[in-house]
Every structure is written in structure tokens, then in C-alpha cells.
PQR file of N, CA, C, O and H, with PARSE charges and radii, in Angstrom:
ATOM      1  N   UNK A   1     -16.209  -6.342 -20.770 -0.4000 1.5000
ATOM      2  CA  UNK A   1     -17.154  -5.835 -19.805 -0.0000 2.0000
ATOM      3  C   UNK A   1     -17.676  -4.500 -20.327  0.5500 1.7000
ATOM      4  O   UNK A   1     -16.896  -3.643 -20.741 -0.5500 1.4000
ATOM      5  N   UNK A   2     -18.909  -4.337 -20.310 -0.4000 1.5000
ATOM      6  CA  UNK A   2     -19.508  -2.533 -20.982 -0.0000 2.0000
ATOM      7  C   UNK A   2     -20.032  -2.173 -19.848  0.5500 1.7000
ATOM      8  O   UNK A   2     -21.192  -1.781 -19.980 -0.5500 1.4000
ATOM      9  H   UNK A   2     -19.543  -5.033 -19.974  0.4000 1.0000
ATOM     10  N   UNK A   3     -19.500  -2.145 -18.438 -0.4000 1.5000
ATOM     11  CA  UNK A   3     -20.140  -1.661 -17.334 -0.0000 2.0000
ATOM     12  C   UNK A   3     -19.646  -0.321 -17.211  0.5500 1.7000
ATOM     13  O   UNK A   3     -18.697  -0.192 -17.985 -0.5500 1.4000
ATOM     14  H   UNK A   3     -18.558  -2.463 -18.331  0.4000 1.0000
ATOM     15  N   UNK A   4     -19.838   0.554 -16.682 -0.4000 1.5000
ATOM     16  CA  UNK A   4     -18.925   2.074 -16.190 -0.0000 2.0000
ATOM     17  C   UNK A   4     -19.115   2.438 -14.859  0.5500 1.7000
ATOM     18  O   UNK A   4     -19.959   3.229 -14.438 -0.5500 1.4000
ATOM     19  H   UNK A   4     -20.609   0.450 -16.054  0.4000 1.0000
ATOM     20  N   UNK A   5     -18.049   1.645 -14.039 -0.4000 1.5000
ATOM     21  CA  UNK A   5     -18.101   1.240 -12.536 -0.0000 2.0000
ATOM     22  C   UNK A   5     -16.557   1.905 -12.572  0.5500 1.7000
ATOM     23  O   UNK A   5     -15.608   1.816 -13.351 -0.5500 1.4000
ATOM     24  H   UNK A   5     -17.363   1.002 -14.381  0.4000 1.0000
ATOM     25  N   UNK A   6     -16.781   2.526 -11.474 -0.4000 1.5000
ATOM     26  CA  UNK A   6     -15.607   3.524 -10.632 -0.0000 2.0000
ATOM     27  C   UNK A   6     -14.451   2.904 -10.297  0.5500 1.7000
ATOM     28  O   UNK A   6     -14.700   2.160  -9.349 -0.5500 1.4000
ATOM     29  H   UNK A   6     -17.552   2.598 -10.841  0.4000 1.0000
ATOM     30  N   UNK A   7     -13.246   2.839 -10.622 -0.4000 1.5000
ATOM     31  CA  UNK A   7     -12.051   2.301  -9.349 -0.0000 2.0000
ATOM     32  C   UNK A   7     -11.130   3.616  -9.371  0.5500 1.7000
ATOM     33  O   UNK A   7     -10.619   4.324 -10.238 -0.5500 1.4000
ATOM     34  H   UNK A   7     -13.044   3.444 -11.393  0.4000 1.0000
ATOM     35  N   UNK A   8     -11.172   3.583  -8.246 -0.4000 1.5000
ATOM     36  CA  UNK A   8     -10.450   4.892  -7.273 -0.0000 2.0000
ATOM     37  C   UNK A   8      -9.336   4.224  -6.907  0.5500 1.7000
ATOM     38  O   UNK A   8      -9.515   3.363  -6.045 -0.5500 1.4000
ATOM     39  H   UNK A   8     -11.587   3.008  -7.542  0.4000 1.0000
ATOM     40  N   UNK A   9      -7.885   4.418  -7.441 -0.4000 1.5000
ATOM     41  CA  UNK A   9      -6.779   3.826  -6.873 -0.0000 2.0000
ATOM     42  C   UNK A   9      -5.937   5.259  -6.553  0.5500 1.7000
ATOM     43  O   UNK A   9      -5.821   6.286  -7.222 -0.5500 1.4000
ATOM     44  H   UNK A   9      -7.740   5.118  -8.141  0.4000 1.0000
ATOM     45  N   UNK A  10      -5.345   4.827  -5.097 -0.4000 1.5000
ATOM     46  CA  UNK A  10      -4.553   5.558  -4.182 -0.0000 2.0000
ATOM     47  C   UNK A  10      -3.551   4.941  -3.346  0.5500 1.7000
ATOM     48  O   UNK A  10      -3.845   4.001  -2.606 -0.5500 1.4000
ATOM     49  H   UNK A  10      -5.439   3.992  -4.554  0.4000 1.0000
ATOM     50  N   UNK A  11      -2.004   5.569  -3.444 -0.4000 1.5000
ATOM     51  CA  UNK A  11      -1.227   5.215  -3.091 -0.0000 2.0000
ATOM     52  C   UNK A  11      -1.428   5.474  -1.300  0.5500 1.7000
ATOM     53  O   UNK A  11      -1.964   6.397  -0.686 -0.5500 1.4000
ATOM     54  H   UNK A  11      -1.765   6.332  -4.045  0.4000 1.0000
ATOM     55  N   UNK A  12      -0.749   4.234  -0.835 -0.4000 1.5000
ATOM     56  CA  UNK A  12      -0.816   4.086   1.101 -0.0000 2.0000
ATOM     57  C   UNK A  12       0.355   3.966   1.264  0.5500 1.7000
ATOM     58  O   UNK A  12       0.958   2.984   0.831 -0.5500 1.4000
ATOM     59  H   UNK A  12      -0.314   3.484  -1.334  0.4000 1.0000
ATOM     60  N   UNK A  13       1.222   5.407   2.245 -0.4000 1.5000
ATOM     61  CA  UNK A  13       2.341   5.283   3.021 -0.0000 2.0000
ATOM     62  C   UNK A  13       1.769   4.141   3.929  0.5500 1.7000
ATOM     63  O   UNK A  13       2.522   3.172   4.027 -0.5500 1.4000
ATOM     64  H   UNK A  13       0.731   6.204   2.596  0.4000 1.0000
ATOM     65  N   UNK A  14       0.767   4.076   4.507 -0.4000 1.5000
ATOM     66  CA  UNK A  14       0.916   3.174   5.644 -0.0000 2.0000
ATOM     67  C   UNK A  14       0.943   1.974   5.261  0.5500 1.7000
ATOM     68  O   UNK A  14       1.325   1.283   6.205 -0.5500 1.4000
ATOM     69  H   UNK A  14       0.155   4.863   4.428  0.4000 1.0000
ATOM     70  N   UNK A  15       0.659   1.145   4.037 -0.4000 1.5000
ATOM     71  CA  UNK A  15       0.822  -0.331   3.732 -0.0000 2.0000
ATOM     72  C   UNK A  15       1.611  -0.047   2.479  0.5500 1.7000
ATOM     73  O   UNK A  15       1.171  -0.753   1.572 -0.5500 1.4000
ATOM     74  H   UNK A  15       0.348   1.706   3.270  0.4000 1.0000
ATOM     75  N   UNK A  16       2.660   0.755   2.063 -0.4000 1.5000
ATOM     76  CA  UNK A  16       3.332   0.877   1.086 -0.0000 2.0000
ATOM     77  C   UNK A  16       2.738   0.218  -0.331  0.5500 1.7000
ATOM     78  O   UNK A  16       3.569  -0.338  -1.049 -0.5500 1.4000
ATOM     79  H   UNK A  16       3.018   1.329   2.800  0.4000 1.0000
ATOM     80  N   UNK A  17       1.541   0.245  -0.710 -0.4000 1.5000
ATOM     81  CA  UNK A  17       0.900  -0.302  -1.862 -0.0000 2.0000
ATOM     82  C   UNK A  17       0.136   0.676  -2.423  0.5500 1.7000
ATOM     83  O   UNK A  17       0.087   1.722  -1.776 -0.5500 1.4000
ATOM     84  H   UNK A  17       0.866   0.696  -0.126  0.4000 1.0000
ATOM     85  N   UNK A  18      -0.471   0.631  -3.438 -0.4000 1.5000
ATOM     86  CA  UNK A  18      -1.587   0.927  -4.212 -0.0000 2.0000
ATOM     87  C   UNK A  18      -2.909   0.200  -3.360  0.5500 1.7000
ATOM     88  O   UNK A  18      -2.994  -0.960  -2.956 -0.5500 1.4000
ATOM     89  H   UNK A  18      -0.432  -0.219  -3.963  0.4000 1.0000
ATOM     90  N   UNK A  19      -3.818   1.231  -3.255 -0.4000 1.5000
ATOM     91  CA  UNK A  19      -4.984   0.336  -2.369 -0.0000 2.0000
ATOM     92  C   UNK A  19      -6.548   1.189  -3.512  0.5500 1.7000
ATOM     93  O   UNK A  19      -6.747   2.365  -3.815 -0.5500 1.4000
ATOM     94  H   UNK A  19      -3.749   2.173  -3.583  0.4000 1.0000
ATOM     95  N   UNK A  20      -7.235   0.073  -3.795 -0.4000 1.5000
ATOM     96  CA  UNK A  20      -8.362   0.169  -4.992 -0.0000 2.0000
ATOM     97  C   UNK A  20      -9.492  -0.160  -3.956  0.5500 1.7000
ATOM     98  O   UNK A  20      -9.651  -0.908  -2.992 -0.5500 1.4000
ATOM     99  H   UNK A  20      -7.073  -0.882  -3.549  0.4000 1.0000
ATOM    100  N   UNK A  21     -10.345   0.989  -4.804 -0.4000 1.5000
ATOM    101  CA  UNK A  21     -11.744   1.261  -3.942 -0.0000 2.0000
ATOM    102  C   UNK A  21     -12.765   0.945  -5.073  0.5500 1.7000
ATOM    103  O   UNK A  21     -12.581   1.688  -6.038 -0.5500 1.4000
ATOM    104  H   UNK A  21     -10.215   1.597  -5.588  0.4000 1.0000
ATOM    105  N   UNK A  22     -13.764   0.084  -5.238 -0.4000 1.5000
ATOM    106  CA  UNK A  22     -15.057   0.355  -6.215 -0.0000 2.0000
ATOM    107  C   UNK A  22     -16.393   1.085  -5.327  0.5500 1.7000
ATOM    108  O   UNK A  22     -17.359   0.498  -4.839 -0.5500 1.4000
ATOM    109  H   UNK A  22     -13.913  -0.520  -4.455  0.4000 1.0000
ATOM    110  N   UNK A  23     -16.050   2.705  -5.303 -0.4000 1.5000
ATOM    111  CA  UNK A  23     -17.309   3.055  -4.445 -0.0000 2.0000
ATOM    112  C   UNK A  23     -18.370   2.833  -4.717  0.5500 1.7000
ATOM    113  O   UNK A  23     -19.166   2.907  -3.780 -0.5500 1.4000
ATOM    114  H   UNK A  23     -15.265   3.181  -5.699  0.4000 1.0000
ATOM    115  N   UNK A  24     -18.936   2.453  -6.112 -0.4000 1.5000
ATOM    116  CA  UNK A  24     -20.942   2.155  -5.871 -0.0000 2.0000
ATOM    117  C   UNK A  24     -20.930   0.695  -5.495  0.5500 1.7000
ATOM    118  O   UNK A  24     -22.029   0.156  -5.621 -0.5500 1.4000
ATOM    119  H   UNK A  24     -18.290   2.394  -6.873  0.4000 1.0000
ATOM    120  N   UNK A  25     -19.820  -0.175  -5.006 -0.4000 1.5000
ATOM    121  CA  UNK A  25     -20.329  -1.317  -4.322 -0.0000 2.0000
ATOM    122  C   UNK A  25     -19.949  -1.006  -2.662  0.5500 1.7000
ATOM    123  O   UNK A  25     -19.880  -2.118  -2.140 -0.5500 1.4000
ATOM    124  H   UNK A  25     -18.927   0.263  -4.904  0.4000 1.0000
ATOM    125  N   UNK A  26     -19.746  -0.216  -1.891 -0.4000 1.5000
ATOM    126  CA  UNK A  26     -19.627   0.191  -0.734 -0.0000 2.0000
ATOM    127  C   UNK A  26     -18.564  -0.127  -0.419  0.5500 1.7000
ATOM    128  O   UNK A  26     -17.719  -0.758  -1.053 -0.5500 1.4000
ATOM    129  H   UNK A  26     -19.802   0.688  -2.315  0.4000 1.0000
ATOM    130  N   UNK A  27     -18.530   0.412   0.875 -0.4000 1.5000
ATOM    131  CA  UNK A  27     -16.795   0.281   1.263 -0.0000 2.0000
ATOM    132  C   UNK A  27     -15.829  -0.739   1.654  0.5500 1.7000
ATOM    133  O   UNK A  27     -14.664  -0.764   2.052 -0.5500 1.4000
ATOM    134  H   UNK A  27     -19.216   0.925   1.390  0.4000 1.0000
ATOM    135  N   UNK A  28     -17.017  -1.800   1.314 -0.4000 1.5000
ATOM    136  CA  UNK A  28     -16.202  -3.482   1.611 -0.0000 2.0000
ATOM    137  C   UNK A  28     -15.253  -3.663   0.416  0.5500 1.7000
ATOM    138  O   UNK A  28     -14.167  -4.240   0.370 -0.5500 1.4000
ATOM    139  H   UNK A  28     -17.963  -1.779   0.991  0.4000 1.0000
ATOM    140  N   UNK A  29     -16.104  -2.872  -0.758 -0.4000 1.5000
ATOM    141  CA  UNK A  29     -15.063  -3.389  -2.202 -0.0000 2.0000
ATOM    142  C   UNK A  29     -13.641  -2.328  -2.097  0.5500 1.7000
ATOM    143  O   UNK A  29     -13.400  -1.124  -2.178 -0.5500 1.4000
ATOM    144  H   UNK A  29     -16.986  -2.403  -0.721  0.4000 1.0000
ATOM    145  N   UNK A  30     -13.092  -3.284  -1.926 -0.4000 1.5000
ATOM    146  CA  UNK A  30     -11.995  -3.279  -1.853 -0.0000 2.0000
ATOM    147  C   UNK A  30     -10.538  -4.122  -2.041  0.5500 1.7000
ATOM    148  O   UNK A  30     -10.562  -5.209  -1.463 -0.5500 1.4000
ATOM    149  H   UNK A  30     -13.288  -4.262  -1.861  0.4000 1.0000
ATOM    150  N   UNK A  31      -8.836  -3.709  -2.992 -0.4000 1.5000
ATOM    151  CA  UNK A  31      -7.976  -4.569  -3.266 -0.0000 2.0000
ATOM    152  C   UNK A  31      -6.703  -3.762  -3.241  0.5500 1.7000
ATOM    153  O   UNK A  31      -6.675  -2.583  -2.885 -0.5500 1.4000
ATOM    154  H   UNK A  31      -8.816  -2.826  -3.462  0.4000 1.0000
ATOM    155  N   UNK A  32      -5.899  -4.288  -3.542 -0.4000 1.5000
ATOM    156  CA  UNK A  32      -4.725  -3.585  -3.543 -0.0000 2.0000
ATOM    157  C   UNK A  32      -3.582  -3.984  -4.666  0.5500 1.7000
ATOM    158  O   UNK A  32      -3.954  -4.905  -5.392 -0.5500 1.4000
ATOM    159  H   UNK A  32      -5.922  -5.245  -3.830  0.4000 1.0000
ATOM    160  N   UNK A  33      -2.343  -3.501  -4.933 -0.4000 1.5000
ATOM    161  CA  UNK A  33      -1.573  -4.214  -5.703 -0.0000 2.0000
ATOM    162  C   UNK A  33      -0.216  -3.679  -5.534  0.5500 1.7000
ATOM    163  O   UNK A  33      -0.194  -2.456  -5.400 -0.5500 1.4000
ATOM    164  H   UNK A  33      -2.041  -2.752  -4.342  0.4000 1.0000
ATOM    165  N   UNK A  34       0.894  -4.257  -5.505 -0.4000 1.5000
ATOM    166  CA  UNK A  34       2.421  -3.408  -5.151 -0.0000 2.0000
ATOM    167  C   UNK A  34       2.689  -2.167  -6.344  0.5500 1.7000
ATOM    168  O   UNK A  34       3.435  -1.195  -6.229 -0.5500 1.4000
ATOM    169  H   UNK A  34       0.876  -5.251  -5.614  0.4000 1.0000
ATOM    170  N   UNK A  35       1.745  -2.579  -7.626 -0.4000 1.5000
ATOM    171  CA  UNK A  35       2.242  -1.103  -8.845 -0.0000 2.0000
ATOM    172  C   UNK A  35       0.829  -1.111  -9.163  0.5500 1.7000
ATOM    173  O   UNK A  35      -0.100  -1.902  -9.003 -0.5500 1.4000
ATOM    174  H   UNK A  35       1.139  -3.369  -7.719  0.4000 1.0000
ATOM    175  N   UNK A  36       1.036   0.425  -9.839 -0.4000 1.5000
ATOM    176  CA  UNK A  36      -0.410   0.797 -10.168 -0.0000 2.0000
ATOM    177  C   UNK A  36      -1.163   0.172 -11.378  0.5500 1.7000
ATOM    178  O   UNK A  36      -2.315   0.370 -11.762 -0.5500 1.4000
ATOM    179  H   UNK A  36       1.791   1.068  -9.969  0.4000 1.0000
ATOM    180  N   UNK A  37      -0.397  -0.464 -11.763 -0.4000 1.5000
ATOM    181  CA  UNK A  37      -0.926  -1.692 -13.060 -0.0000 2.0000
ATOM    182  C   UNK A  37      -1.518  -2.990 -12.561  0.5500 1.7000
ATOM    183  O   UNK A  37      -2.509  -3.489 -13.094 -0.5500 1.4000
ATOM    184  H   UNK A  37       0.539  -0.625 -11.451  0.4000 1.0000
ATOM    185  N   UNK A  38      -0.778  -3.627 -11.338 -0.4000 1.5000
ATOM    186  CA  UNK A  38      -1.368  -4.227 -10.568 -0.0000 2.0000
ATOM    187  C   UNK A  38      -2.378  -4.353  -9.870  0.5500 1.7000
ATOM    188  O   UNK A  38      -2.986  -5.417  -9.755 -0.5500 1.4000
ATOM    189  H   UNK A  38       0.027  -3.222 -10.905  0.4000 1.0000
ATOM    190  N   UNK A  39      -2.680  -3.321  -9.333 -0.4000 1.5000
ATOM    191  CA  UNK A  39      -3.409  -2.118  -8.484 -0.0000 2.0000
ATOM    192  C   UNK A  39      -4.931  -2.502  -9.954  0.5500 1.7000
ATOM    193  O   UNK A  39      -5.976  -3.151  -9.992 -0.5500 1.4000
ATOM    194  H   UNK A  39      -2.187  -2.457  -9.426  0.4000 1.0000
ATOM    195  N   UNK A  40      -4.524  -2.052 -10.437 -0.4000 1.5000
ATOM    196  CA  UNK A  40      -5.713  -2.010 -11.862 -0.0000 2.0000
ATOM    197  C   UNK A  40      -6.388  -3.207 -12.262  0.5500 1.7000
ATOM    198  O   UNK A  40      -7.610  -3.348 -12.297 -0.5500 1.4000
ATOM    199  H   UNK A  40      -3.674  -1.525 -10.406  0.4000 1.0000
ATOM    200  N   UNK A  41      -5.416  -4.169 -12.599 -0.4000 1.5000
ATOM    201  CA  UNK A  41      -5.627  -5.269 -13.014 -0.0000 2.0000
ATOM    202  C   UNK A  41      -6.307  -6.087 -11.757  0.5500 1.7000
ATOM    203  O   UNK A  41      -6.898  -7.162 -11.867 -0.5500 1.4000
ATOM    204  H   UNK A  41      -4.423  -4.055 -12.571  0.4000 1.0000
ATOM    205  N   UNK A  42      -6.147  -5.521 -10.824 -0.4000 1.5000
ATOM    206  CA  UNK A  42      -6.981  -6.744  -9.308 -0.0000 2.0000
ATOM    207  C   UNK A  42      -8.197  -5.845  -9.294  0.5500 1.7000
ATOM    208  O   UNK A  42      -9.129  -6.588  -8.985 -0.5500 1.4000
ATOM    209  H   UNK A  42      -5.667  -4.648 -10.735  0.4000 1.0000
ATOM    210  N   UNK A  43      -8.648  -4.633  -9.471 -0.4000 1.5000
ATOM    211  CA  UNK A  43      -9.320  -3.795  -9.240 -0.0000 2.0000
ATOM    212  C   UNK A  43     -10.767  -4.434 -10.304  0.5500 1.7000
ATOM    213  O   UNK A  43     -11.895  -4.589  -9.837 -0.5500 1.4000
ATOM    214  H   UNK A  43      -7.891  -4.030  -9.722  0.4000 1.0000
ATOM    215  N   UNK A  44     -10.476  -4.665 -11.445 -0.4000 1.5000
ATOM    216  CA  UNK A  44     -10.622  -5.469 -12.521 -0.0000 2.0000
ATOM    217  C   UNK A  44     -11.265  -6.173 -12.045  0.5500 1.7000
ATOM    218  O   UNK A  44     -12.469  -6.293 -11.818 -0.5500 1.4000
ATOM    219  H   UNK A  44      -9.559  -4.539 -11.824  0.4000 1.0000
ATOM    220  N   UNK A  45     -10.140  -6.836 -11.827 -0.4000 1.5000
ATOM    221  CA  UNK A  45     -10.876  -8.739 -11.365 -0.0000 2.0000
ATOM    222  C   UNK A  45     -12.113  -8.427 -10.380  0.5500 1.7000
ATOM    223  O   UNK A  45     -13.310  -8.681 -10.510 -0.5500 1.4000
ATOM    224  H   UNK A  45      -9.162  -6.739 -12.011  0.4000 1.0000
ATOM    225  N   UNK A  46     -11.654  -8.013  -9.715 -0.4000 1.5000
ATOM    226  CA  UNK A  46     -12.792  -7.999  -8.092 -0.0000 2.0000
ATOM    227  C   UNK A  46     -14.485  -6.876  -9.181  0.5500 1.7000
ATOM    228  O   UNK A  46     -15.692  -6.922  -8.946 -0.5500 1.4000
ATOM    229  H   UNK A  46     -10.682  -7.806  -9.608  0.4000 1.0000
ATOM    230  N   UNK A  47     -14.118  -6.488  -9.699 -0.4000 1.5000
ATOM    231  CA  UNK A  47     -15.232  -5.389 -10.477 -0.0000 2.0000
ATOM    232  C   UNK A  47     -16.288  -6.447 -11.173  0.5500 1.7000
ATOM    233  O   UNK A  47     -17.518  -6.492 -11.200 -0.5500 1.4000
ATOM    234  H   UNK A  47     -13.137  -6.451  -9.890  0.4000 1.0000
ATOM    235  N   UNK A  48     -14.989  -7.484 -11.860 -0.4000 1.5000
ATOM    236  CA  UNK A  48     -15.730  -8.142 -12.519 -0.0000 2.0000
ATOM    237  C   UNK A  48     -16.832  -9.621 -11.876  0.5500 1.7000
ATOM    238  O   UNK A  48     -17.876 -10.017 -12.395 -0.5500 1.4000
ATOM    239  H   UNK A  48     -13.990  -7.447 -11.838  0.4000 1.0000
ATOM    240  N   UNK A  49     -16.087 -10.215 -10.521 -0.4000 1.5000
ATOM    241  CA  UNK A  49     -16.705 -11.020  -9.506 -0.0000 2.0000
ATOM    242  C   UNK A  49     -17.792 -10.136  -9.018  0.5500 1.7000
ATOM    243  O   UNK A  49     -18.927 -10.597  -9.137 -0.5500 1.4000
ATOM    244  H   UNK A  49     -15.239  -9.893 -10.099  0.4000 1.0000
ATOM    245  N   UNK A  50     -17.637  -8.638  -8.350 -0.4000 1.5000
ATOM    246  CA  UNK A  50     -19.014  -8.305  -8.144 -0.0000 2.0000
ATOM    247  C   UNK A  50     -20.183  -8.424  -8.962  0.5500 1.7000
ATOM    248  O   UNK A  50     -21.276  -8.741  -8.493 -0.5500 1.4000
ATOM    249  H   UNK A  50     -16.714  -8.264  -8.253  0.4000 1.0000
ATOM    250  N   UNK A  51     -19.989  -8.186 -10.141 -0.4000 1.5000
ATOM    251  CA  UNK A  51     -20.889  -7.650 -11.385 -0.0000 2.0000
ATOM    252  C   UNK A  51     -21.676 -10.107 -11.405  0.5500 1.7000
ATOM    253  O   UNK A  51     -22.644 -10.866 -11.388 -0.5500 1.4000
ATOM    254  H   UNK A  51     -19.101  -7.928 -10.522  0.4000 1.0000
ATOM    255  N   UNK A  52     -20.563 -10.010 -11.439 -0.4000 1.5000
ATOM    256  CA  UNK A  52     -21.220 -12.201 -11.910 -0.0000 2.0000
ATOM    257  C   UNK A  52     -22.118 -12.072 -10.601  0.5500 1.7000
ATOM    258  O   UNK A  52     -23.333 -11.907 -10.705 -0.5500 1.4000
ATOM    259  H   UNK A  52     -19.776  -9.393 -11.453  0.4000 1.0000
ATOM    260  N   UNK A  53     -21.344 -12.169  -9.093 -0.4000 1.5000
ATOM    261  CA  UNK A  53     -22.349 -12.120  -7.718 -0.0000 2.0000
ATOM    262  C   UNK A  53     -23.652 -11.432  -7.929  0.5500 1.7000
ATOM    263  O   UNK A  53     -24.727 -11.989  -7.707 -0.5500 1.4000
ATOM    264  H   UNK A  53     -20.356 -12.303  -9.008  0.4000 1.0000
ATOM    265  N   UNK A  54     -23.560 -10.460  -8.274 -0.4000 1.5000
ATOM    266  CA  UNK A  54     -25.186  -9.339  -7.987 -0.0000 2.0000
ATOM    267  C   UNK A  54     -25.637 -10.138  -8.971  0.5500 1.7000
ATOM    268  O   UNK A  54     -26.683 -10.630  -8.548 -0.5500 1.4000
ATOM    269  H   UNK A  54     -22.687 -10.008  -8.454  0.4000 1.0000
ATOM    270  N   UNK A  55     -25.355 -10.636 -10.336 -0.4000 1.5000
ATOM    271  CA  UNK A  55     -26.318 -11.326 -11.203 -0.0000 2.0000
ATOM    272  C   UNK A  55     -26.637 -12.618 -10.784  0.5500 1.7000
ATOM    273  O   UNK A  55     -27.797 -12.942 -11.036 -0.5500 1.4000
ATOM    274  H   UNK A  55     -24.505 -10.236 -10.680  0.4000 1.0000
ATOM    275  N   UNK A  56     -25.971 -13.427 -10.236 -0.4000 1.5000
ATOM    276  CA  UNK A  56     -26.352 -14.661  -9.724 -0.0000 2.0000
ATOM    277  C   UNK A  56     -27.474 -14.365  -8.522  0.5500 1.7000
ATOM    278  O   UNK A  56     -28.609 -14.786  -8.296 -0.5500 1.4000
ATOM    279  H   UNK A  56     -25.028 -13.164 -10.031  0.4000 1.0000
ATOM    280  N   UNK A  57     -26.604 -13.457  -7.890 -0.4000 1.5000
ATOM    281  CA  UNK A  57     -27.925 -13.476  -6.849 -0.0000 2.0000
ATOM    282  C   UNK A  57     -29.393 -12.983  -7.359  0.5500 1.7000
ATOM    283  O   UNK A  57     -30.378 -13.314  -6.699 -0.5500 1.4000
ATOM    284  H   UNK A  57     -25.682 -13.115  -8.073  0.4000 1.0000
ATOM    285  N   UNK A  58     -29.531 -12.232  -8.478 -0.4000 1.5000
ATOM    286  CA  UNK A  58     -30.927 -11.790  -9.005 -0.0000 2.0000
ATOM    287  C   UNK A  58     -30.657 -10.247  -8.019  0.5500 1.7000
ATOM    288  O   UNK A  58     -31.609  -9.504  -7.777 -0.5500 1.4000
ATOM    289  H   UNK A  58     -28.731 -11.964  -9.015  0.4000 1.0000
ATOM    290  N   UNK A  59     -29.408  -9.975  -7.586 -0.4000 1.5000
ATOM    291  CA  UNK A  59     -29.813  -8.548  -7.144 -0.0000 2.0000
ATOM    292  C   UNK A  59     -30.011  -7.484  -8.342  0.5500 1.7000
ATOM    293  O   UNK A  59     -30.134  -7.868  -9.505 -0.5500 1.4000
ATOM    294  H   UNK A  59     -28.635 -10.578  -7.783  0.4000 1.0000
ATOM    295  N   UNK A  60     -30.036  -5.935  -7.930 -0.4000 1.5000
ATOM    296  CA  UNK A  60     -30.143  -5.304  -9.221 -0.0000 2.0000
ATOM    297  C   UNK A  60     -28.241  -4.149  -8.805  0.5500 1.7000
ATOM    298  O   UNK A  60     -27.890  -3.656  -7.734 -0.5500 1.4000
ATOM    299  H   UNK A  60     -29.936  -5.623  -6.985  0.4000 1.0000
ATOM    300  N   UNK A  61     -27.719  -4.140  -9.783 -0.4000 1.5000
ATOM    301  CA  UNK A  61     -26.518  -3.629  -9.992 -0.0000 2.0000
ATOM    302  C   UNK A  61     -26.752  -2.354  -9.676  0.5500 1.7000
ATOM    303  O   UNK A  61     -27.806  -1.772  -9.935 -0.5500 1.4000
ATOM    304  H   UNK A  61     -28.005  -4.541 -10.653  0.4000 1.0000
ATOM    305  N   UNK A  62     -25.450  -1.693  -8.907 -0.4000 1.5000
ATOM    306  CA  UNK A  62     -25.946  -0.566  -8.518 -0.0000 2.0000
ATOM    307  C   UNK A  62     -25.462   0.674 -10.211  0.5500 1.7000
ATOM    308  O   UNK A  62     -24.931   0.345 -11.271 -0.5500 1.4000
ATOM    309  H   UNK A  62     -24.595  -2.166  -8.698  0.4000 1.0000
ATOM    310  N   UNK A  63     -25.976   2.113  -9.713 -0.4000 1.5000
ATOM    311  CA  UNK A  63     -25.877   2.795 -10.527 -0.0000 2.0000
ATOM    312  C   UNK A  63     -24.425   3.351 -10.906  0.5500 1.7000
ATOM    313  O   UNK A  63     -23.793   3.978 -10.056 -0.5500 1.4000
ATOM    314  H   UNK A  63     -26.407   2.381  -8.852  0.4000 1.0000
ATOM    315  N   UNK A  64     -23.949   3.145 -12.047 -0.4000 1.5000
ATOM    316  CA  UNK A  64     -22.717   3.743 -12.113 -0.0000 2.0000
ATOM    317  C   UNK A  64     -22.419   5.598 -11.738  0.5500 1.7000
ATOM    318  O   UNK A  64     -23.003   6.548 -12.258 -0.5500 1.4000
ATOM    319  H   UNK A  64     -24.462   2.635 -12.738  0.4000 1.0000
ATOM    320  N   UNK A  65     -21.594   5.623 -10.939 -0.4000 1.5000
ATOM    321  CA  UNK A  65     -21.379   7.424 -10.570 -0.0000 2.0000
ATOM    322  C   UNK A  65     -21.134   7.857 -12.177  0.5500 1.7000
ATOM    323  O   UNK A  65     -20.736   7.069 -13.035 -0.5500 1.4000
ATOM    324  H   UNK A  65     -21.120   4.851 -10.517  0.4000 1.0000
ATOM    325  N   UNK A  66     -21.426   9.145 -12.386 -0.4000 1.5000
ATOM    326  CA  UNK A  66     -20.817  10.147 -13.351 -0.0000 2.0000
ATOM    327  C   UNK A  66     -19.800  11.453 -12.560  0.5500 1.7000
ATOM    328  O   UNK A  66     -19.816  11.780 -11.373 -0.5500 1.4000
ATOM    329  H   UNK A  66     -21.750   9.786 -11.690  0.4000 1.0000
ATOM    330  N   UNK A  67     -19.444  11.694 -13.036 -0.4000 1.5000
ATOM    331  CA  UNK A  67     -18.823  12.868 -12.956 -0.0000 2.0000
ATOM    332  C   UNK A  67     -19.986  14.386 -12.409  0.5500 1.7000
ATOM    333  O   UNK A  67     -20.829  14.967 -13.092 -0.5500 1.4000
ATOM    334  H   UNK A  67     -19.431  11.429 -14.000  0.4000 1.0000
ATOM    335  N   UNK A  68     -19.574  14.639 -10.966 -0.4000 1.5000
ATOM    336  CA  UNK A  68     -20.690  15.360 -10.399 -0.0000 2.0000
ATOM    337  C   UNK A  68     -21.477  14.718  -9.216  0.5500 1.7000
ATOM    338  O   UNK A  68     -21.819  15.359  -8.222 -0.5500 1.4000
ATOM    339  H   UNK A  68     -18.888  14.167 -10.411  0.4000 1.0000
ATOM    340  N   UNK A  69     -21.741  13.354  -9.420 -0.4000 1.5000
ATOM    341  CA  UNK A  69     -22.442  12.675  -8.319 -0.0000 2.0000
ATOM    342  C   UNK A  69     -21.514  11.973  -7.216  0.5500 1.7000
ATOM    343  O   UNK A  69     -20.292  12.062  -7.101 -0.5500 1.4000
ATOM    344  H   UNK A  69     -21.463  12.834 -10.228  0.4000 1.0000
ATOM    345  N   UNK A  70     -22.566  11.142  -6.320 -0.4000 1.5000
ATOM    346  CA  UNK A  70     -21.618  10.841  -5.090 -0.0000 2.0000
ATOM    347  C   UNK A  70     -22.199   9.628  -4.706  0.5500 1.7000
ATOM    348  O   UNK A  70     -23.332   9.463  -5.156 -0.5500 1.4000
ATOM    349  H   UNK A  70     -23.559  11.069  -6.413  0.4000 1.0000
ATOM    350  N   UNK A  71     -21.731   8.688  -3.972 -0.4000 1.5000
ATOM    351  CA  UNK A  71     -22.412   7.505  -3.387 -0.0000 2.0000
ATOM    352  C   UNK A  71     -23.403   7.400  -2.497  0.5500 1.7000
ATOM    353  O   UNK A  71     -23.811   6.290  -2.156 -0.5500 1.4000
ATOM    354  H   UNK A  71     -20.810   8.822  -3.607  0.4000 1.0000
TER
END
């Protein structure tokens, strides 16, 4: 994949997991995993199903954040 799409992983006392955010696809994208390798590797997967969806649909991919910007 040569995309440069965000995953924000953060540990949850309240569901004792790793919980993964891709913020430039909004706050639906979202996964989780019991270790932070896990956590990564689903973060992954789901990064990579968005990216096939927006192309199938003919949408246009959103902009990857840099360092400095915000959603």
C-alpha cells in the first residue's frame, strides 16, 4: 500500500483493549485488538478495505493529515 493514512491507536481502561481510529475517514473508522500488534494489524486491514470501497465506489480518497493539520 503507498497511501499515508493516519492510525491513532490508544489503549481503553473501559474495554481493556487497544482501540484504532483512521481519522481522515471519520469517526465511524474504527477497530480494536487485545495487543498493540493486533491493534495494528486490524487497523491495516480496515485502512486497506476503505481505500478498495472509496475506489470502487468512484469516490475521491480523502487527504492524508501531515503533521500540523487536523480533520
Amino acid at each position: 500500500m503507498n497511501h499515508h493514512y493516519s492510525i491513532l491507536i490508544q489503549w481503553s481502561d473501559e474495554d481493556q483493549k487497544y482501540i484504532v481510529s483512521l481519522p481522515e475517514f471519520g469517526s465511524y473508522a474504527h477497530t480494536h485488538g487485545e495487543t498493540y500488534a493486533e491493534a495494528l494489524k486490524n487497523g491495516e486491514e480496515v485502512l486497506e478495505l476503505l481505500i478498495e470501497e472509496y475506489q470502487l465506489q468512484g469516490r475521491q480518497l480523502p487527504e492524508p493529515l501531515t503533521v500540523g493539520s487536523h480533520p
